[in-house]
Phi, psi and omega in degrees: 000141201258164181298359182232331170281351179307304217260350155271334160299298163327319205279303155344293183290326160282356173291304187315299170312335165278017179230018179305163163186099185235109176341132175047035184262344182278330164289003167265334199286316213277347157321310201290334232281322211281332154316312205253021165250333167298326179302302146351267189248121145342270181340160186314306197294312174317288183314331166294280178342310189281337152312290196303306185307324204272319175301326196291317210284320184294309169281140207291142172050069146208043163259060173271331171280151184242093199300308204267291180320343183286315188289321132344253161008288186311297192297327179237040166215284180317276169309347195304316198318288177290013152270351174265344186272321196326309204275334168306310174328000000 
């Protein structure tokens, strides 16, 4: 299994972790989620993400997105494009 379908099951699993919903369990998850989506993905846009992840997680009844599968999507679908001219160049 290649490495970007690794990271699409991870994100899954880690969305699924983010709807949990057990009081004040989002103040330990969203620290972790905006870590561990920088990690995830480098880049300048992963570190947004990782931003984006920790707001969506900190407020209360708004873990409706699925932050890490959204970030997935981009990277390897959305972007491919421009990752597919970079290595044609």
């Amino acid at each position: 299994m290649s490495t970007k379908y690794k990271k699409l099951i991870l994100s899954l699993i880690l969305d699924a972790i983010g709807l949990i919903p057990i009081p004040f369990f989002d103040v330990v998850w969203a620290p972790a989620s905006a870590y561990i989506m920088t990690k995830m993905y480098k880049s300048k846009e992963g570190k947004i993400a990782g931003i984006l992840s920790f707001v969506e997680e900190i407020i209360p009844f708004s873990d409706i997105l699925p932050t890490f599968t959204i970030m997935w999507v981009y990277s390897y679908i959305i972007n491919k494009e421009k990752v597919d001219t970079i290595v044609e160049a």
